[in-house]
Every structure is written in C-alpha cells, then in structure tokens.
C-alpha positions in Angstrom: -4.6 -13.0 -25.4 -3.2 -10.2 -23.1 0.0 -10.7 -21.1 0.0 -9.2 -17.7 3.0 -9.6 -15.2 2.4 -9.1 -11.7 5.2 -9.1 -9.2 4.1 -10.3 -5.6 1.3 -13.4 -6.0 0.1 -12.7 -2.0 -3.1 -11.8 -0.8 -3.5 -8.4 -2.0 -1.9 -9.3 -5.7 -4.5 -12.3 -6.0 -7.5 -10.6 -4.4 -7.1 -6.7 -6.2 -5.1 -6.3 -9.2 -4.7 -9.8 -10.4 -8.1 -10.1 -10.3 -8.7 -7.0 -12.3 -6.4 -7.9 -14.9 -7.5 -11.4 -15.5 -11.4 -9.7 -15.4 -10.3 -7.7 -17.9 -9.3 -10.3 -20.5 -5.1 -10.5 -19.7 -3.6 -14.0 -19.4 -1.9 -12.9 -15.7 1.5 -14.3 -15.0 2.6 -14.3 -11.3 6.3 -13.7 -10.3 6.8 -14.3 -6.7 9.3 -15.6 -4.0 7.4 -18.1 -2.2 7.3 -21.6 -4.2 4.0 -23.0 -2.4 2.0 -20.3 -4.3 3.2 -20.6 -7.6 3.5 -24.2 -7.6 -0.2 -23.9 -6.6 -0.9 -21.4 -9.1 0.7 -23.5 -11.7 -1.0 -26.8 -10.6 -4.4 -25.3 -10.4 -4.2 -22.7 -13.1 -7.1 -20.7 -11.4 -8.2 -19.5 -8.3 -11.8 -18.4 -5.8 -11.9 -14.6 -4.8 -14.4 -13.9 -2.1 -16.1 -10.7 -1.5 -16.7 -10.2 1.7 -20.0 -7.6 1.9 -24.0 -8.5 3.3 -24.0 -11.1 0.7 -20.4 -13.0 0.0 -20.1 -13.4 -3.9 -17.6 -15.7 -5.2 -15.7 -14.8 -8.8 -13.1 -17.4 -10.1 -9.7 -16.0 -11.7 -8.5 -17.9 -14.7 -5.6 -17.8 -16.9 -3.0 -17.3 -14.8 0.5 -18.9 -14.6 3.5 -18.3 -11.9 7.0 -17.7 -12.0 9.4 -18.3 -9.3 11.5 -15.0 -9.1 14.4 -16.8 -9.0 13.7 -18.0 -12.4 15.3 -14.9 -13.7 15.2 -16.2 -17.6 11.5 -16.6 -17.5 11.0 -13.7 -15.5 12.8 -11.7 -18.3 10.9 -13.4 -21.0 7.7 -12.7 -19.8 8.7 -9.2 -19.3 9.5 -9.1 -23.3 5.7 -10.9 -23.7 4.2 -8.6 -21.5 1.6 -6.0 -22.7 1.4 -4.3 -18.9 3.5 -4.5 -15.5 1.9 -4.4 -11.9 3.3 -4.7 -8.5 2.1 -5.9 -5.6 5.2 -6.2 -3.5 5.4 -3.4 -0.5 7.2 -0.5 -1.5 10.8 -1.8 0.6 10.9 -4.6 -2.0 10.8 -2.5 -5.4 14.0 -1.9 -5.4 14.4 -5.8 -5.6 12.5 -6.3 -8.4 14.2 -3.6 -10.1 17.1 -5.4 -11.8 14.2 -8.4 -13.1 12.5 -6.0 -14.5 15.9 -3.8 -16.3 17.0 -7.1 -17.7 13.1 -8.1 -18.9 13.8 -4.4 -20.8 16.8 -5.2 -21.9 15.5 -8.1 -23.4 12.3 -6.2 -25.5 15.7 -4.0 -27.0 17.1 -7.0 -28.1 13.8 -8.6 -29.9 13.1 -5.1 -31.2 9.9 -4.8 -29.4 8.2 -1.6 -30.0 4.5 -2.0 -28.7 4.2 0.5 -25.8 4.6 -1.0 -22.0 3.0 0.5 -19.0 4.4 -0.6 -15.3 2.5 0.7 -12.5 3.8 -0.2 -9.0 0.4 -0.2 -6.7 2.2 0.0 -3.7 1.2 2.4 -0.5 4.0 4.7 -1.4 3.4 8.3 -3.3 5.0 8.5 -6.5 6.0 4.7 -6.3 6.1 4.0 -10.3 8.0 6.7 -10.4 10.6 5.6 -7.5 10.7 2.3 -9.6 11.4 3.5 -12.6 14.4 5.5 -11.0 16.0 2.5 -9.6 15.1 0.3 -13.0 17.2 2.8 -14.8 20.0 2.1 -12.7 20.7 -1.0 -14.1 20.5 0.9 -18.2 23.2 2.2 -19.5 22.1 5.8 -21.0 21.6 4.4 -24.4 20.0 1.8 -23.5 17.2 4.1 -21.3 17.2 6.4 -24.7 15.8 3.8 -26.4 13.2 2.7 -23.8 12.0 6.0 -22.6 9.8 6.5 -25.8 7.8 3.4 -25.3 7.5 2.3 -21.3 5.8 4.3 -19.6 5.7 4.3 -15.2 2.4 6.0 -14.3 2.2 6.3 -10.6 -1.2 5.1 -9.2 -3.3 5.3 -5.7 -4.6 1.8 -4.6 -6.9 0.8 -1.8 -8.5 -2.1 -0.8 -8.7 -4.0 2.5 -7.4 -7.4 2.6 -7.5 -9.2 5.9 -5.1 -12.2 7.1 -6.8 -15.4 5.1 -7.5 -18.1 7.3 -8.4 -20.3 4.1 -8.2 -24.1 3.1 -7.3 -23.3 -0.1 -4.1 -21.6 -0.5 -4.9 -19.6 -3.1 -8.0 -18.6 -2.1 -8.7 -15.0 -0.9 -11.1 -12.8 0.8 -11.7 -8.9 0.0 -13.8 -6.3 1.1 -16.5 -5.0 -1.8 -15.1 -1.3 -1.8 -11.9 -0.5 -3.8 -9.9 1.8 -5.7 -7.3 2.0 -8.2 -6.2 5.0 -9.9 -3.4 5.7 -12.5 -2.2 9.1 -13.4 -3.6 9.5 -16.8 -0.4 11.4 -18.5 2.3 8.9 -17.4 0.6 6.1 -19.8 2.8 5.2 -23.1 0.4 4.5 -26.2 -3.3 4.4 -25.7 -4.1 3.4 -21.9 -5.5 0.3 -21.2 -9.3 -0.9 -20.6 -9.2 -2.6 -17.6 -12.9 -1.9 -15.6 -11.9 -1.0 -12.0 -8.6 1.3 -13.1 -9.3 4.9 -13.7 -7.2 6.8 -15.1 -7.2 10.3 -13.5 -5.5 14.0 -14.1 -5.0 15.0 -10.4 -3.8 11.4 -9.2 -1.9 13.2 -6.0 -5.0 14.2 -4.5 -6.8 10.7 -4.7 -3.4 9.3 -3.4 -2.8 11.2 -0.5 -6.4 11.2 0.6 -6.1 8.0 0.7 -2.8 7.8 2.8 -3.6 10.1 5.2 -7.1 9.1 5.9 -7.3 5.4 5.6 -3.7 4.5 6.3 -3.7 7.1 8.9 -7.3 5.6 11.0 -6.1 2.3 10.0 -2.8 2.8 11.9 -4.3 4.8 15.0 -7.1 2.1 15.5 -4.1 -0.5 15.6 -1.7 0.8 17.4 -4.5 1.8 20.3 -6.1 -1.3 19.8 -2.9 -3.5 20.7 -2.4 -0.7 23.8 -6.0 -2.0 25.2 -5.6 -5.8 24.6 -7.8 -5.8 21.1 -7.2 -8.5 18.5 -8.8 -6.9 15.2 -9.8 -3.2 14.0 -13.4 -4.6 14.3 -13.0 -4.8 18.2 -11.0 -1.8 18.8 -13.2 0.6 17.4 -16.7 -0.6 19.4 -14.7 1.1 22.0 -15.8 5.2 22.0 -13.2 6.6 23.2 -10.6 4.6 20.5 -13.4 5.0 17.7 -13.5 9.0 18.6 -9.5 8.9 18.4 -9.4 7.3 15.3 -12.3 9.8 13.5 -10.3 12.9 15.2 -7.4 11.7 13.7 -8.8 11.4 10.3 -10.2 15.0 10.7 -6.7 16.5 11.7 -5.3 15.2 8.4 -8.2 16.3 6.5 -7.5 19.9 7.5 -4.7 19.8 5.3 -6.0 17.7 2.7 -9.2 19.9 2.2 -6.3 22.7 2.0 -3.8 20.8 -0.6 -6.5 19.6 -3.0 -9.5 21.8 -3.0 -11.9 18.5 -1.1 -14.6 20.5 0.6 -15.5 19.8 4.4 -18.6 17.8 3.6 -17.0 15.5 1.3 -14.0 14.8 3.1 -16.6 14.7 6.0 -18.2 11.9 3.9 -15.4 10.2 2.9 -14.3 9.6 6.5 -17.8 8.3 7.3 -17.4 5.9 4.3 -14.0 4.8 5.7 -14.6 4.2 9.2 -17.9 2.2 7.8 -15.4 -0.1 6.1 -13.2 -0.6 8.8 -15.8 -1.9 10.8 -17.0 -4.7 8.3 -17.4 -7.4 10.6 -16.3 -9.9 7.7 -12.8 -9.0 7.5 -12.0 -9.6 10.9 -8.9 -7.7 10.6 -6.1 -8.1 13.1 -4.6 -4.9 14.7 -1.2 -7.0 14.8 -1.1 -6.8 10.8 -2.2 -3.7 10.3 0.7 -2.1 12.7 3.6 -4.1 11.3 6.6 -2.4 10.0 6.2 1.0 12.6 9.2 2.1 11.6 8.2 2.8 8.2 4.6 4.4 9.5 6.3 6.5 11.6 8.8 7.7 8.9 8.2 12.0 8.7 6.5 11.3 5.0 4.4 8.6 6.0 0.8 8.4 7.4 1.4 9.7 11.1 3.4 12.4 11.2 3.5 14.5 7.9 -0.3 15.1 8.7 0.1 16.3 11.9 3.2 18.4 11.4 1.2 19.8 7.8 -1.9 20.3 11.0 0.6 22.4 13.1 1.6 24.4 10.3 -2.2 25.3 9.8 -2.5 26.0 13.0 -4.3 22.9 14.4 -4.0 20.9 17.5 -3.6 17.3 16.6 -4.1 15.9 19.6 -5.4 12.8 18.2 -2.5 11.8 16.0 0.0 12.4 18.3 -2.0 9.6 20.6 -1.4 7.3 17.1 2.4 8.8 17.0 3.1 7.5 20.8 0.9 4.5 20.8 2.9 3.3 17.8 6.0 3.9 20.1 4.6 1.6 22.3 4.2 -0.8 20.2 6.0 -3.4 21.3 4.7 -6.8 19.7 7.5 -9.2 19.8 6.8 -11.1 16.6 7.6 -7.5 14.4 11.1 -7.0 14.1 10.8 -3.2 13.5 8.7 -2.8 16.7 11.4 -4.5 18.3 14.1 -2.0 16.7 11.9 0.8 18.2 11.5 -0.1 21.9 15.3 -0.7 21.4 15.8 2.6 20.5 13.9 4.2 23.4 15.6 2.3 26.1 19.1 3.1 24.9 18.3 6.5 23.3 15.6 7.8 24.8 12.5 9.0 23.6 13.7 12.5 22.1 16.7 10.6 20.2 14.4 8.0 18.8 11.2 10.8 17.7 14.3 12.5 15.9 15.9 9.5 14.4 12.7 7.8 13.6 10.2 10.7 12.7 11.8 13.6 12.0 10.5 15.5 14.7 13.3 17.3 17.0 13.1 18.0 20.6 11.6 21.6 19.6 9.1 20.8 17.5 6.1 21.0 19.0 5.2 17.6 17.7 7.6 16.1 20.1 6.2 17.6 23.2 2.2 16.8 22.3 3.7 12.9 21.6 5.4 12.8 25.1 2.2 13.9 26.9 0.3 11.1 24.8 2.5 8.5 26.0 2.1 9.6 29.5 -1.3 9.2 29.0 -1.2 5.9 27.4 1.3 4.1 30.1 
C-alpha cells in the first residue's frame, strides 16, 4: 500500500487532505502534537467525515495510524516509508516541522532511497512548499541537499475548504462543507505526479492561490471582524445583516479589481466566483463562529496577507476601497480577550497609537492613503 505522512491530525487534516489521501488508496499516517488524537487514531484505526450540504453524507477514513511528534524516530522512519508529504499545520508552525522532516531526508540518504518524494504544505500561505523547503534545507548540509534535490520535490499548492469548530462526541469525528479545492503546481512534482481524485495539478497555480486568498480569506475576515463589532456569534448570522453582507461582497470586489488585472479572470467570472463564495459562507450547517475565523489578526493584517495587500494593489489601480479598509479597522478593534494576538494589537494602540501600530503591524505609513481611509472606518465603527 501507499504511505502518506500528514503533519497536523486537526480538523482540517482529518476532514480535507487526510481524507483525500486515504480515498485515494494511501495508508495515511498522522504526525501531531496533541496525544488525545493520536491515541484515538491509533485505538480506533478509522474515522466518520461528515459533509455538511442539503443532504449530510457520511464517508469513513480507514488506514490510518498516528505519530506523536515528539516521537522523532518514528517520525523520521515514516518519512524514509513515505511515498508523499502533506501539511496541515498553519503556516507559523512549518518552520517546526522543518527539522522532523530534514532528519526523515536524512534518513532516505542513508537507506539509499531513490523513489521520488513530493511534500506539499497546504497551508493559507503563498508559495508555502516552497518556504518549507527553504527552512528544511537549513538543517542539510550542501551535499547532503545535492543529493536530495533530484528526487523531492516541494510543489506549492492552493487549498480551500471550510471547516467549522466540531462540536462532536466523537473525537475524531469531523464535519466539512461539500465545496473544495486543492491545487498543486504541476512543474514542482518529482517523478510522475500522483493520482489522487480531488488534487489538480495546475500550470498557473498563483492565480488559483491568490483568488482564493484575497476573495475567500479576505470576505471571511471582513464578515468576522464586523460580525464580533455588532455582537454576532457565527459568519452565518453576520451576514443576514445588509449592510455587513454588502461590506463583505464590496470587499470581495475591491480585491477582484486587481485579481481580474494580475491573472487575466474576467469580470463575470470573478463576478461568479464571488456569488459562489458568499453562497458558501452562508451554509447554515457549518455554523461557523466569527471568533475562529478572526484569530491570529496580527497575521491577517500583515501588508502580504488578505486585508491589506488588496487594498493597497486597489489604490494603486486607482480604486476606492472603502470596504476593506472597514475590514482593516474592524480587525483593529478586535479585541476578543481569549486571542492572544488581538490582545497584542489593542496593546499596541493604547501605548503607540493607531499610526504606530498601522505601520508596525500592516505596513501602511502615516502617508499612505490606506492609513487615512482606515482611521475614518474606525470612527465610523466606534
């Protein structure tokens, strides 16, 4: 049988690309921190997905094992057994993972493996194999990379799928929306690239990628962060209000100026894409809570990330984005106290000050005209 690793045995891991490799034949071995869910993994040695559309369908995940990633030793040798690499982690934590994976290399060198090795981090980061693969190589010695380089390859790949909070007996046990997407640039693969239904492997993998940062991560973010402003507990509830629900599409259609600009989309099927989105957000099933989906501002805030490197790209087209600076300042105010980063940021304004912390923060000084269009959003949102 096929050996998958996947590093990060949560929600998303389980409930996407766990369950695609597993569908697609590979024996799937988990590698995570938390003990609970491997030891449950291992007990059980299978698991329910649940697919949360008009009709719920149900689809079992078999042959899987875990690995506690302190177990560095096993970790390794499953590396050397592996046939492909995933990564469900959260782009802050590859860098962790990176030494595991260097010594589960070193190890193939050692035992003289030569079948080709794919990794692909499907993380919400642009170019995040590729980040991965820098910070793997760290821990190579130039040699030792020389020898690698021919057969493991790091395709960077664009993933989407929405995985609420579970609120599940079983542990292991996870819920998903219908819709997803996983695509791999197509000229990073080493050897012949792998069957697995549900991965595509594309030419122009920036363009999928980005539309899907700065459209979903982007109305996903601005429905949060004005959703918490107004009292809301999930994305479902924030967007039956209009005026949150307009925000949130304006938003979308700021970024998809450049988008449509970048990569060639046309209006009417960026126009339809956004549609498709905002349908999905809206699945009553998922019950998604805006709490979640605005954790870790200081990272959504960051100049390359979903807020404001599509409205500065607007302003340099000569938009107005009105609506994403409204999602720039209400993530400002996001003040949840159970988020440490939210915490760092209303820090930062009371002993800073705004201007300080939009520099520090996002990049934007106090003469962009980003900074000025954010400070009349927050007026309006106090």
């Amino acid at each position: 049988m096929k050996k998958a690793v996947h590093f990060g045995a949560g929600n998303i891991g389980r409930g996407f690309i766990g369950l695609l490799l597993s569908k697609a034949g590979y024996e799937v071995t988990y590698v995570d921190k938390v003990s609970e869910i491997i030891d449950a993994i291992n007990d059980k040695k299978s698991y329910t997905v649940m697919i949360a559309g008009e009709k719920e369908e149900k689809i079992m995940v078999e042959n899987i094992m875990g690995i506690l990633s302190s177990d560095e030793q096993s970790v390794s040798k499953a590396i050397m057994e592996a046939n492909i690499i995933t990564t469900a982690v959260g782009p802050e934590v590859l860098n962790k993972i990176s030494l595991q994976i260097a010594a589960g290399l070193k190890m193939r060198l050692m035992k003289k493996t030569v079948e080709p090795l794919n990794i692909i981090a499907c993380e919400n980061k642009v170019g995040a194999s590729e980040f991965l693969k820098h910070e793997v190589f760290k821990f190579l010695t130039p040699a030792e990379i020389a020898a690698i380089e021919p057969s493991v390859g790091f395709p960077n790949a664009g993933v989407d799928r929405i995985v609420p909070p579970q609120k599940n007996d079983d542990i292991l046990s996870v819920m998903v929306e219908p819709y997803f997407e996983w695509v791999v640039d197509k000229k990073a693969f080493k050897g012949a690239i792998p069957e697995i239904p549900g991965m595509r492997a594309v030419e122009d993998l920036q363009a999928y990628v980005e539309r899907k940062i700065f459209t979903l991560n982007t109305g996903h973010a601005v429905a949060a962060y004005l959703g918490y402003l107004k009292g809301y507990k999930t994305i479902q509830e924030s967007l039956k209000d209009s005026k949150i629900f307009d925000t949130v599409k304006g938003a979308m259609e700021e970024s998809g100026k450049y988008l449509t600009q970048r990569f060639g989309f046309s209006v009417e099927e960026h126009e339809y894409y956004i549609q498709k989105t905002l349908f999905r957000f809206q699945n009553p099933a998922l019950n998604d809570e805006v709490v979640r989906v605005g954790r870790k501002p200081l990272r959504k805030l960051g100049p390359e990330d979903r807020l404001v490197f599509p409205a500065v790209k607007a302003l340099e087209l000569g938009e107005n984005p009105v609506n994403l600076a409204s999602g720039i300042a209400a993530a400002l105010e996001f003040d949840y106290k159970g988020d440490e980063e939210a915490c760092i940021i209303q820090h930062m304004i009371k002993t800073v000050g705004i201007d300080e912390t939009l520099y520090k923060i996002c990049g934007i000084s106090p003469e962009h005209p980003l900074n000025k269009m954010v400070k009349y959003a927050l007026v309006k949102t106090i």
